[in-house]
C-alpha positions in Angstrom: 0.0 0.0 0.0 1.1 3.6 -0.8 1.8 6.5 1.6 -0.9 8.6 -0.3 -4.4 9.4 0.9 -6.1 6.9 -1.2 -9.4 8.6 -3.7 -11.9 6.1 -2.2 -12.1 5.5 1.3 -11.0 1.4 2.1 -13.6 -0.4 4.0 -13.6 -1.9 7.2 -12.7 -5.1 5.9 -9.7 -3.4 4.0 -8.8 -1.2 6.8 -8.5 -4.3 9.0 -6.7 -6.7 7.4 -4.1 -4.1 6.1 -3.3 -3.4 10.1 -3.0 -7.3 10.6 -0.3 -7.3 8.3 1.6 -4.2 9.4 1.1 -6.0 13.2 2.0 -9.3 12.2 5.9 -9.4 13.5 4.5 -7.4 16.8 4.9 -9.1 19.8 2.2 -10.0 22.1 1.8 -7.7 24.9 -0.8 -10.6 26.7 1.0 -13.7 26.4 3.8 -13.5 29.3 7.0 -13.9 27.2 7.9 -10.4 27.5 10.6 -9.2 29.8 10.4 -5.7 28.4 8.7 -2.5 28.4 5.1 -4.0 29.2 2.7 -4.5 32.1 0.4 -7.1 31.8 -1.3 -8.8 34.8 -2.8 -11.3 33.2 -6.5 -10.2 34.0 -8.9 -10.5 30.5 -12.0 -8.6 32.4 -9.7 -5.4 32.7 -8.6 -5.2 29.2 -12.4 -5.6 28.3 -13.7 -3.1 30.6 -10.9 -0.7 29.3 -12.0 -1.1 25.7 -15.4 -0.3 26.6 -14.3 2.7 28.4 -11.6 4.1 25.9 -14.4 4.0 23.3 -16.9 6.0 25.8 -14.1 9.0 25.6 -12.0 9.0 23.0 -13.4 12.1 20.9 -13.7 14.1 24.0 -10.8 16.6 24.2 -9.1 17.1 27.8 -8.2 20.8 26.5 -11.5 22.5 27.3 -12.5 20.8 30.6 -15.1 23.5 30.8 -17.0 21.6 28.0 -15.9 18.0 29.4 -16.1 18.3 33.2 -15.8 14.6 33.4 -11.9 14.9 33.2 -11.6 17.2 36.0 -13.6 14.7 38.4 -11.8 11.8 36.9 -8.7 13.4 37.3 -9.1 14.4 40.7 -9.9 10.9 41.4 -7.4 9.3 40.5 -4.9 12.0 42.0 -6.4 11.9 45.7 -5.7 8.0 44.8 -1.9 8.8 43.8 -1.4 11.1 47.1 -2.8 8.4 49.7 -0.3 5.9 48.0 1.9 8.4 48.5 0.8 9.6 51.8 0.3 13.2 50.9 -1.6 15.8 53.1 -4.4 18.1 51.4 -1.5 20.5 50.3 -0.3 18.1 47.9 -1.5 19.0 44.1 -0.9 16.5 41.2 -1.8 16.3 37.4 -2.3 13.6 34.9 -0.1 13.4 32.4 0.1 11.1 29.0 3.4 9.5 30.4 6.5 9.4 32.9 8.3 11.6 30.9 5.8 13.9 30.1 5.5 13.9 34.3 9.1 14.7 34.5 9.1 17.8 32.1 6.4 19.3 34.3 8.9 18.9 37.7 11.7 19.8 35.7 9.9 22.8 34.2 8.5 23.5 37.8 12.3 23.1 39.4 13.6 25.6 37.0 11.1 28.0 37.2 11.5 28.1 41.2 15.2 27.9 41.0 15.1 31.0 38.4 13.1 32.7 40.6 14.9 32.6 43.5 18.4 33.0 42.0 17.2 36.3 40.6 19.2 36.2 37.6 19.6 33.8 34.3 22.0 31.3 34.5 21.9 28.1 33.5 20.3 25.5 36.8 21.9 22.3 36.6 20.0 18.6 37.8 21.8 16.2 39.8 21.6 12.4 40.1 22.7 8.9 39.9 23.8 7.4 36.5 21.0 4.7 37.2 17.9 7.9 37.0 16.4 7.4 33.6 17.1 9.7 30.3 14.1 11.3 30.4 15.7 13.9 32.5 18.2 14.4 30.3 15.6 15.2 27.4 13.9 17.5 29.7 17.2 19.5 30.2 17.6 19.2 26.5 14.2 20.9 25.7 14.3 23.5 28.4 18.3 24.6 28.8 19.2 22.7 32.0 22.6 21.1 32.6 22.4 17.3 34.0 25.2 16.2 35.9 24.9 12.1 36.3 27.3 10.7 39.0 28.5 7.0 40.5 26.0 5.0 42.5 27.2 2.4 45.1 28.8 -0.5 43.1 27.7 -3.3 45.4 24.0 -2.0 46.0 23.5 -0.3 42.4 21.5 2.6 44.7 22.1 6.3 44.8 25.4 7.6 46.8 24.3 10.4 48.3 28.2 11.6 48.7 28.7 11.6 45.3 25.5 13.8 44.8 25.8 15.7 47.6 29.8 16.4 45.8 28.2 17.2 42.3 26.0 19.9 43.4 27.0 23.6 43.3 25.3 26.9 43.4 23.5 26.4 39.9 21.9 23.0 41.2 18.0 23.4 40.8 16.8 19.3 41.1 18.4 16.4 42.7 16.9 13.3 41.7 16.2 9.5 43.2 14.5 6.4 41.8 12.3 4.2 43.2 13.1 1.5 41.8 15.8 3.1 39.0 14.7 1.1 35.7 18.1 -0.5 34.8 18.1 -3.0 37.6 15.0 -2.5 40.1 17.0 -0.7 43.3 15.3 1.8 45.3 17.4 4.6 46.3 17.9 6.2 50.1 15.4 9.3 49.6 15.3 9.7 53.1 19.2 10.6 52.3 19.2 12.2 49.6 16.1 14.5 51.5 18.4 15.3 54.2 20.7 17.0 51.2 17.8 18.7 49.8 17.0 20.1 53.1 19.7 21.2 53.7 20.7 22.8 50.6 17.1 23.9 49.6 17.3 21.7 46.4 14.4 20.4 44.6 14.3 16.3 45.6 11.8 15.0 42.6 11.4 11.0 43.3 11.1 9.2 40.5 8.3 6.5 41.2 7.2 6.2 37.7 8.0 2.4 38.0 6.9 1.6 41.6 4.9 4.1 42.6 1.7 2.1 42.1 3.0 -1.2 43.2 5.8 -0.6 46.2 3.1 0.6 48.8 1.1 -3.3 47.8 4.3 -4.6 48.3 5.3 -2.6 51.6 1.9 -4.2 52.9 2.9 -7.6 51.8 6.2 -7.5 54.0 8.7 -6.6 51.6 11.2 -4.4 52.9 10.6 -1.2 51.1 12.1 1.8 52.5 10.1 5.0 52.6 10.2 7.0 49.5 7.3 9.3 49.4 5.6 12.5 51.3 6.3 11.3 54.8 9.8 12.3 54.3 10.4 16.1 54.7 12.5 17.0 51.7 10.8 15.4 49.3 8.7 17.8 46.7 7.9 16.1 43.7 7.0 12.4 43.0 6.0 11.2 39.3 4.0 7.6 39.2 2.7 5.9 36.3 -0.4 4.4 36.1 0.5 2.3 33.1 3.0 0.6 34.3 2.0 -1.3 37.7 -1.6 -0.1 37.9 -1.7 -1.9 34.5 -3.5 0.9 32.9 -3.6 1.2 28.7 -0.4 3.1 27.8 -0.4 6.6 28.1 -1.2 7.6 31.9 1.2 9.1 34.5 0.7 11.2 37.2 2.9 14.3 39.5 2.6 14.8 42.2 4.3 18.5 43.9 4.1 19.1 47.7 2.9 22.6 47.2 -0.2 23.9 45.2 2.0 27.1 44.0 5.2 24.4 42.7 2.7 22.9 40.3 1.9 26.8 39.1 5.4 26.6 38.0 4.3 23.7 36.1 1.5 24.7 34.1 0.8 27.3 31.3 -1.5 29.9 31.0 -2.2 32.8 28.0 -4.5 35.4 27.7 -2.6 37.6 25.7 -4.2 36.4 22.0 -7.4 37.3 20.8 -8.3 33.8 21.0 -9.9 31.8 24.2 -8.3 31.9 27.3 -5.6 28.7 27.6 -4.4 27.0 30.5 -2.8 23.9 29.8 -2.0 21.8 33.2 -0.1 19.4 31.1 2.5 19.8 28.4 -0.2 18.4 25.4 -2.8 20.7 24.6 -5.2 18.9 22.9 -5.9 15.3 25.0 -8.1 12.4 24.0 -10.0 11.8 27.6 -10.1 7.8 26.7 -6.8 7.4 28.3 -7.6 9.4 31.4 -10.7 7.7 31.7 -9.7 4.1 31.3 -7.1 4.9 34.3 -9.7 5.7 35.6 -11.1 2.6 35.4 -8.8 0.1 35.6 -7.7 1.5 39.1 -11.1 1.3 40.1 -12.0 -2.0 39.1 -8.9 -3.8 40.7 -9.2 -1.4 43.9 -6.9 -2.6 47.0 -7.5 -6.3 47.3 -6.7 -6.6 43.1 -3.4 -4.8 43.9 -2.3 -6.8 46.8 -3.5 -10.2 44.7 -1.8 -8.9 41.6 1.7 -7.6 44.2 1.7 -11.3 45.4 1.6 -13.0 41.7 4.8 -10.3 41.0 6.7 -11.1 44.2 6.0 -15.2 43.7 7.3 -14.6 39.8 10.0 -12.7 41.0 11.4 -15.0 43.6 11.1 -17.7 41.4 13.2 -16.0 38.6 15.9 -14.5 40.7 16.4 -18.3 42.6 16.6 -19.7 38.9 19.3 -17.1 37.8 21.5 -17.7 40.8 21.3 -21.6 40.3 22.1 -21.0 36.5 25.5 -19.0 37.2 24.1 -15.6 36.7 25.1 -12.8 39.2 21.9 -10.7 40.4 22.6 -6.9 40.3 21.4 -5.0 43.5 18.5 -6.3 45.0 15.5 -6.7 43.1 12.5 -5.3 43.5 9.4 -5.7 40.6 12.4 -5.2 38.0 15.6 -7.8 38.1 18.8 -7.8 36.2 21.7 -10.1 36.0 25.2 -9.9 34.1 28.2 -12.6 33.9 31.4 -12.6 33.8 31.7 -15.6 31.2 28.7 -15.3 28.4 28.1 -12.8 25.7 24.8 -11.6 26.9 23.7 -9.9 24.2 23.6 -13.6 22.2 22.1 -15.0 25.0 19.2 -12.4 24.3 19.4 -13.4 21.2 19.0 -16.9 22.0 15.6 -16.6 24.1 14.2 -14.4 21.5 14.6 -17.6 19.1 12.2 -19.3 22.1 9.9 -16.5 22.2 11.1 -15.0 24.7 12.1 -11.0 25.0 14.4 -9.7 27.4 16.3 -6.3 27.4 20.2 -5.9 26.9 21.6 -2.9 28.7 25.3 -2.1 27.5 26.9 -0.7 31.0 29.5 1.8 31.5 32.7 0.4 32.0 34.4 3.3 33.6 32.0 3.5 36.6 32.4 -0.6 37.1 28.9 -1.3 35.8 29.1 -4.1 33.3 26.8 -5.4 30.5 23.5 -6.8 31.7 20.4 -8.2 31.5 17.0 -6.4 32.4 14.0 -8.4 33.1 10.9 -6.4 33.9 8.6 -8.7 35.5 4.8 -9.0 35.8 2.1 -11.0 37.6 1.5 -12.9 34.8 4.8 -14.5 34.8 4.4 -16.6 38.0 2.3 -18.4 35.1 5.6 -18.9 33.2 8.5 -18.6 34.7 9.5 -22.2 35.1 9.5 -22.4 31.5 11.0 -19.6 30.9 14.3 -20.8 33.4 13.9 -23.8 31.4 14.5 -22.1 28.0 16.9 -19.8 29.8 19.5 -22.8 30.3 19.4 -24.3 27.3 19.7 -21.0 25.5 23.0 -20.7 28.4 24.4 -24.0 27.0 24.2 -23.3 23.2 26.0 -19.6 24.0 28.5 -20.9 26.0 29.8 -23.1 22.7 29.2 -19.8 20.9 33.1 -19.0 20.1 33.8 -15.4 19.6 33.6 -13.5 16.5 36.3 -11.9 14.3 33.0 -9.0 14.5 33.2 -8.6 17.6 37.2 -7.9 18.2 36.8 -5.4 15.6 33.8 -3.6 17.3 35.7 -3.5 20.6 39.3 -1.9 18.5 36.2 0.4 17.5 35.2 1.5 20.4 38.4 2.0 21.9 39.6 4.4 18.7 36.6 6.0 19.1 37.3 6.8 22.3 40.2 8.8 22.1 38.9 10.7 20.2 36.1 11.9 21.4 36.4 14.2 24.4 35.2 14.1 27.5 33.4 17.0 27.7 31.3 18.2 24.7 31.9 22.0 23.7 30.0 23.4 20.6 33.0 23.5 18.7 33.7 19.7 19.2 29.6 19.1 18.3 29.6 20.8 15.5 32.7 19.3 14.2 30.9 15.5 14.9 28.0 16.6 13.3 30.0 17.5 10.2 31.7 14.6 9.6 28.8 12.1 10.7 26.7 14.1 7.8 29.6 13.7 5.0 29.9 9.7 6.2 26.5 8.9 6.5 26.0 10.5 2.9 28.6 7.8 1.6 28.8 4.6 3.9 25.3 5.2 5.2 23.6 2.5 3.4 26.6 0.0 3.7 26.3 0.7 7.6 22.4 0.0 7.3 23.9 -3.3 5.3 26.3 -4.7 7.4 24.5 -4.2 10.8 21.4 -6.3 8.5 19.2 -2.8 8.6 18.2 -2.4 5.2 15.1 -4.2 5.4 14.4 -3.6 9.0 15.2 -5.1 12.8 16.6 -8.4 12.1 15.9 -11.0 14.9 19.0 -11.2 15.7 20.5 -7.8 17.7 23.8 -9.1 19.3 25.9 -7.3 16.7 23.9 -4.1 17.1 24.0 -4.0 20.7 27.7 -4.4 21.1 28.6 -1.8 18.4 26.4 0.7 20.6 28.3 -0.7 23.8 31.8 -0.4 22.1 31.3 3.0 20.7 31.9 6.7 22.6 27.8 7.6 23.6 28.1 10.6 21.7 29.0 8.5 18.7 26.3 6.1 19.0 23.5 8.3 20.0 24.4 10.3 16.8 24.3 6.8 14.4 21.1 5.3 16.3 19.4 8.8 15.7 20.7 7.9 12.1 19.4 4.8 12.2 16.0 5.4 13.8 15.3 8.4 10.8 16.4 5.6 8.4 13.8 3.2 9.9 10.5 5.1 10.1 11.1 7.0 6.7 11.2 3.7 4.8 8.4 2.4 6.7 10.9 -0.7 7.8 
C-alpha cells in the first residue's frame, strides 16, 4: 500500500486486514514472554472493561475541561488516589499526564522556574543524580536549557550515593533526583538521604516512582522491605508515578505529584494575551483524547486494593522464582530486586544469550553498561504478575539457551567492534563544547551521505530489525555515547522514513 491518501475510502474489511499485516511481527503484549517494556497482569476482564471505556471518551478533548467536566472529576480521582499511595496531606496537588516523561518535564519545568526565581538572575540551573535515573531527565534539560550532571551509585547495591550527589551539586543546582526503583536494575534509592541533602541545601528532591509508585506501597503491605520513599519524608517535593506501568492501565497515563499547590503553578501554562480563548494547559499536550484518562480511571477502580495486593503477590511469587533460577544458573543478580531484576556474567556474551531466548519466544532487554564507573553489560527483566504463570519455562529455555551460548566462540566482528570502540574513544572528548559538536555533526553528515547504506547493510538494517540484535547491541556498547546516540538517531530516521 502507498503513503498517499487513497481517492476512495477502504472499508472496514480493507482497513482491518491491512493493520494485521503491518502487526504481524508485533509481539504480544498478553502472552507472558515479554521481559520488556510491558505491564500485563494477566487479567482479561480489565482489558475488556478498558475497551469499553476508551471508546466511551476517546473524541472528547481534555483541553476544554469547561466543556468535558468529566476529566476534572476523573482526574481528581485518580490524583487523591496517587497522594494516599503516597501519603500526601491536602496540600499536595498532582496532574495527569500522557506518560512518565511527560511527568518529569512538568517537575523539571517547575524546578527551573522556582530555581530562576529565587536566583534572581539567568543562569543556566543544573539537575543532579545517579547514572541509574532514567534519560528522560536528560531530554527534559535538552528541551528547556538545564545542565544534567549524572554521578556514580554504590557498586555493590547499584542505589544512589548520596556523597557523590551531595559532591556534584554547586550553586547552579536546581533538582536532585532519586529512583524508586531506578529502571536498569529495580533498586530503590535512600530518599530519606538524599532529602536530608535537599534540606539542607534547599534543592528540589523529585522521586522518580514512575515504575513503583503504584506497586511498592502493595508490596510494603505484603512484607517486603521497602524503604520510605514518598511525602512522609520532609524533603521530598515532587514524586511522578505511572499508572500504566504497575496499575496496569492502557499506555499513556502518569501522574505528578508536587508538595505545594503554587510548585505545580510553575508547572503549568497559561495565555491570555491572543485574541483567542483563554488557555491554560495543566499538562504539556494541549489537545488530549479523555479515553486514556478515563480508562485509568477505570482500571484502578475496578482492581481497587485487594486486586493490587493479589496482583503484588503473583509479582513477588514470579519474582522469587526468577531471581532463585538465575543464581542456580550462574548468573550474578545486580542490587536487590525489586518488581524489575537484572543479571550480568562474567563468562557469556549476553547480548547472544538475548538473542538466543528471543529464538524461544522470549524478549528480554540488553543494557550495554558503563565500563568506567564498574557497571558491566547486563540483563534487564521487567517482571509481571503474569509471569508466575511462566517462569518455570521460561528458566527452562533460559539454560538451554545458556548452553548453546556458552559453545558460541567469539567473533572476528566482535574484536573489531571492541578496536572500534576504543579508537573512538580517544577521540572523542570528554566534555562536549559546541565546537567539538559541530565538528561530529559534520563529519557524521559527510559519512553517512557515503557509507550510510553500507552501515544499514552490514548491521542487516536495510530491510528492518533483524531477529538477531547481538551485533547491534555491542557496536552501541563499544562505541563513545556521543557517537552512538548520533548513528542510532541515524538509524531510527532511516527506519520510520522507509516504513521498515
Amino acid at each position: 500500500m502507498s503513503g498517499k491518501l487513497p481517492k476512495k475510502g477502504l472499508s472496514k474489511e480493507e482497513i482491518l486486514r491491512k493493520l494485521k499485516e503491518y502487526s504481524a511481527d508485533d509481539a504480544d503484549p498478553h502472552g507472558g514472554r515479554l521481559f520488556t517494556i510491558a505491564f500485563e497482569p494477566g487479567v482479561e476482564e480489565l482489558r475488556d472493561l478498558a475497551f469499553e471505556v476508551y471508546k466511551m471518551f476517546a473524541y472528547k478533548n481534555m483541553l476544554d475541561f469547561t466543556e468535558f467536566p468529566s476529566a476534572i472529576r476523573m482526574e481528581k480521582d485518580i490524583i487523591d488516589i496517587a497522594k494516599e499511595l503516597t501519603h500526601g496531606d491536602e496540600d499536595v496537588v498532582g496532574t495527569f499526564t500522557f506518560g512518565g516523561t511527560e511527568s518529569v518535564f512538568l517537575a523539571v519545568k517547575a524546578a527551573r522556574d522556582r530555581f530562576l526565581i529565587n536566583k534572581g538572575q539567568i543562569t543556566i540551573p543544573e539537575i543532579v543524580m545517579p547514572i541509574t535515573a532514567h534519560p528522560c531527565y536528560e531530554k527534559a534539560a535538552e528541551y528547556m536549557g538545564l545542565k544534567v550532571k549524572r554521578v556514580r551509585v554504590d557498586e555493590k547495591t547499584l542505589t544512589a550515593d548520596p556523597n557523590a550527589i551531595n559532591e556534584a551539586i554547586t550553586e547552579n543546582t536546581a533538582m536532585i533526583v532519586g529512583s524508586t526503583p531506578n529502571w536498569p536494575f529495580g533498586t530503590v534509592d535512600s530518599i530519606k538521604d538524599l532529602a536530608e541533602i535537599a534540606v539542607d541545601k534547599n534543592i528540589w528532591l523529585h522521586v522518580d516512582a514512575c515504575v513503583g509508585g503504584f506497586v511498592l506501597p502493595f508490596m510494603k503491605r505484603l512484607g517486603e522491605p521497602i524503604p520510605d520513599f514518598d511525602f512522609r519524608i520532609e524533603g521530598v517535593t515532587s514524586i511522578s508515578l505511572d499508572p500504566h506501568k504497575y496499575a496496569y492501565a492502557p499506555v499513556g497515563a502518569s501522574v505528578v505529584l508536587f508538595r505545594k499547590k503554587f510548585y505545580k503553578m510553575f508547572s503549568q501554562y497559561a495565555n491570555i494575551r491572543w485574541p483567542g480563548y483563554p488557555i491554560v494547559n495543566p499538562a504539556v499536550l494541549s489537545s488530549r483524547s479523555e479515553a486514556l484518562l478515563a480508562t485509568a480511571w477505570a482500571v484502578l477502580h475496578f482492581l481497587g486494593e485487594e486486586g493490587y495486593l493479589e496482583l503484588a503477590k503473583r509479582l513477588m511469587s514470579a519474582r522469587d522464582k526468577i531471581v532463585k533460577g538465575l543464581k542456580e544458573l550462574g548468573y550474578k543478580i545486580m542490587g536487590s530486586p525489586t518488581v524489575i531484576a537484572a543479571f550480568t556474567s562474567e563468562e557469556l556474551n549476553l547480548f547472544r544469550l538475548s538473542d538466543e531466548m528471543a529464538k524461544r519466544g522470549w524478549l528480554f532487554l540488553p543494557q550495554k553498561g558503563i565500563s568506567n564507573m564498574n557497571i558491566p553489560p547486563s540483563v534487564h527483566l521487567t517482571i509481571n504478575p503474569i509471569h508466575d504463570r511462566v517462569a518455570d519455562l521460561m528458566l527452562k529455555d533460559l539454560k538451554e539457551a545458556t548452553e548453546v551460548v556458552k559453545k558460541i566462540p567469539p567473533s572476528e566482528a566482535e574484536g573489531l567492534l571492541d578496536m572500534f570502540g576504543t579508537i573512538f574513544s580517544f577521540l572523542v572528548p570528554e566534555e562536549m563544547d559546541l565546537a567539538t559538536l559541530k565538528e561530529i555533526f559534520s563529519r557524521l553528515e559527510q559519512a553517512v551521505a557515503v557509507y550510510g547504506e553500507r552501515i544499514l547493510k552490514t548491521l542487516g538494517l536495510e530491510k528492518g530489525f533483524p531477529k538477531e540484535m547481538a551485533l547491534i547491541y555491542e557496536l552501541l556498547a563499544a562505541l563513545p555515547p556521543q557517537i552512538a546516540e548520533l548513528l542510532t538517531n541515524y538509524i531510527v530516521i532511516e527506519m520510520f522514513s522507509r516504513g521498515l
